[in-house]
C-alpha positions as CSV (number, residue, x, y, z in Angstrom):
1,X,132.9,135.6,107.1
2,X,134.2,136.1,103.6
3,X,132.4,134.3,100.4
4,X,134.3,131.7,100.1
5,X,133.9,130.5,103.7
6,X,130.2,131.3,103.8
7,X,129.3,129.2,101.1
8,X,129.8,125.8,102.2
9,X,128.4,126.5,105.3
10,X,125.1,127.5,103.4
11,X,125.5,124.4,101.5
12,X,125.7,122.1,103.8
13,X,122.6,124.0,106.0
14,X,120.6,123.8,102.6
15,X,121.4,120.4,102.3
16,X,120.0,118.9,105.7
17,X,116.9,121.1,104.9
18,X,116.5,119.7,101.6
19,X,117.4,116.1,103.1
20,X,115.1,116.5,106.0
21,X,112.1,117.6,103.6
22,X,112.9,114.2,101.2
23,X,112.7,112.4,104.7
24,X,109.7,113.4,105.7
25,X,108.2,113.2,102.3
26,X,108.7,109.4,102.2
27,X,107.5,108.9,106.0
28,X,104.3,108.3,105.1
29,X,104.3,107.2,101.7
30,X,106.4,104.1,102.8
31,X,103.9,103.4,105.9
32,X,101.0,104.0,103.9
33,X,101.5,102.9,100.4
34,X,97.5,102.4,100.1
35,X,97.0,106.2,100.3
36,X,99.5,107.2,98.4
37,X,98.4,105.2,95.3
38,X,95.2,106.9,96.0
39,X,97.1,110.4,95.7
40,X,99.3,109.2,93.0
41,X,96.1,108.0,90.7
42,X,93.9,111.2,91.8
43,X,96.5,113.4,89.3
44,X,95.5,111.3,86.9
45,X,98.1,111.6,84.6
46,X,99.7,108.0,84.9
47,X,98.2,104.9,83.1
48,X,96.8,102.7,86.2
49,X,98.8,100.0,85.6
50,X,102.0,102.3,86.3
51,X,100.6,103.7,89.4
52,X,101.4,100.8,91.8
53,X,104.9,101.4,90.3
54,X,105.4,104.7,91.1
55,X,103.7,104.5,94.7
56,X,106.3,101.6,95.3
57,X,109.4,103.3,93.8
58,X,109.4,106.9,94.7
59,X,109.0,107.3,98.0
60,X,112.5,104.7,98.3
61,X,114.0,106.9,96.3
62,X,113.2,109.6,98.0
63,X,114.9,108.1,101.3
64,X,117.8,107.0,99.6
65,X,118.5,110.9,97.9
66,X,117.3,112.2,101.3
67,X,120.2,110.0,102.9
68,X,122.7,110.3,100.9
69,X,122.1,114.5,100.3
70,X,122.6,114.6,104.2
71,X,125.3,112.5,104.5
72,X,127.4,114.0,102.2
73,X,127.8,111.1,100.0
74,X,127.3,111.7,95.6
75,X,125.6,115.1,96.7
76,X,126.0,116.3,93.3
77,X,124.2,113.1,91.5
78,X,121.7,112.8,94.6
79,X,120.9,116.6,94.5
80,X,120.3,116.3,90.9
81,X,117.9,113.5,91.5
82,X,115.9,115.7,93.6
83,X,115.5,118.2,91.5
84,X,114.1,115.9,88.9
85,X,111.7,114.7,91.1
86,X,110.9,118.5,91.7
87,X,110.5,118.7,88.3
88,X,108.5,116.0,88.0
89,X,106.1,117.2,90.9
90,X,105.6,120.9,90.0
91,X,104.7,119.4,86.4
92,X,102.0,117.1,88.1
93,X,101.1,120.2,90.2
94,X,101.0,122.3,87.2
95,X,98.7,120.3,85.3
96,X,96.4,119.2,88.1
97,X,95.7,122.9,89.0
98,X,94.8,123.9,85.7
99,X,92.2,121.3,85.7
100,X,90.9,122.6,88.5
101,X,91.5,119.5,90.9
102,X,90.6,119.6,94.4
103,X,92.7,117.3,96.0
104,X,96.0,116.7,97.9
105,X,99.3,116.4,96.8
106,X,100.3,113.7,98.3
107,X,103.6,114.7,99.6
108,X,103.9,114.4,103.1
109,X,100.5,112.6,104.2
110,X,97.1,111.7,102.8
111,X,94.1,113.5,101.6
112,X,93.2,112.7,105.2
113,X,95.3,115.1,106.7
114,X,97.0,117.2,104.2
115,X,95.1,120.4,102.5
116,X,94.2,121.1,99.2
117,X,97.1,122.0,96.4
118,X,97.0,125.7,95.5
119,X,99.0,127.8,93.7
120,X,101.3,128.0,97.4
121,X,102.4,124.6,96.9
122,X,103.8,125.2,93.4
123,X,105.6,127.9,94.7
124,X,107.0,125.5,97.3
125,X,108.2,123.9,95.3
126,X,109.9,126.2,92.7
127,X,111.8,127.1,95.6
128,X,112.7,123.3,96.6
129,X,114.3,123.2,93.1
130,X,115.9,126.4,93.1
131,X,117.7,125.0,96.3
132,X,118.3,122.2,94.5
133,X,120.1,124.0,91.9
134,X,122.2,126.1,94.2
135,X,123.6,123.1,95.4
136,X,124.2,121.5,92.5
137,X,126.1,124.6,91.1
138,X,127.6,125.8,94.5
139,X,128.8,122.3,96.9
140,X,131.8,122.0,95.2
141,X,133.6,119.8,97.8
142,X,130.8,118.7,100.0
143,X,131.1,118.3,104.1
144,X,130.2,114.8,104.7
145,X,131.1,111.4,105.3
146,X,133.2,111.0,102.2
147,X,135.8,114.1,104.0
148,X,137.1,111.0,105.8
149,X,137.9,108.6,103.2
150,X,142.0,107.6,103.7
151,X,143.9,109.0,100.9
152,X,146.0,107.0,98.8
């Protein structure tokens, strides 16, 4: 397979991996919004009264990108989204593990369940956003629904 072929085939497998992680990142945020405001004020880096905010907002925003990312639809803006929420998250995981927290991230179930962040995590993610990036800079003309739009 040359370049040019291999590329949007490595696209579009990146992109149903990086939708099916913003799926199951808002799985149980949405059922479970109590746990996740627990998560969200344990970083304690929001004022309280913007926590109920985020805990309501994100993880529909997460569905929506990790939707539209697999379906093929504004992949560029919806990518981009992600990786800003990438951002946002290794900054949170950043700052919470130089103050030493011992907690979980929050990301894909409660303290309950999920282990402690480490230093693994923010790798994670650093890779999340690098995949991110690559399609961002390399799904130029995306497979997806919008292929089958009637031209005028």
């Amino acid at each position: 397979m040359t370049r040019n072929k291999l590329v949007p085939v490595s696209c579009l497998i990146v992109r149903f991996y990086l939708g099916a992680v913003f799926l199951a990142a808002c799985y149980h945020k949405i059922l479970n919004p109590y746990a996740f405001a627990i998560d969200v004020a344990t970083y304690d880096i929001l004022p309280l009264s913007l926590v109920n905010l985020m805990t309501v907002a994100l993880p529909w925003v997460e569905l929506l990108a990790g939707l539209l990312v697999i379906s093929g639809v504004a992949v560029r803006p919806s990518v981009l989204m992600m990786g800003g929420m990438m951002i946002m998250f290794i900054i949170a995981l950043s700052l919470a593990l130089s103050r030493g927290l011992d907690m979980s991230c929050g990301c894909f179930a409660s303290a309950d369940v999920e282990a402690a962040i480490s230093w693994k995590t923010l790798v994670r993610d650093l890779f999340w956003t690098a995949l991110c990036a690559y399609v961002y800079f390399c799904d130029r003309n995306p497979v997806g629904i919008r292929m089958f739009r009637r031209k005028p």
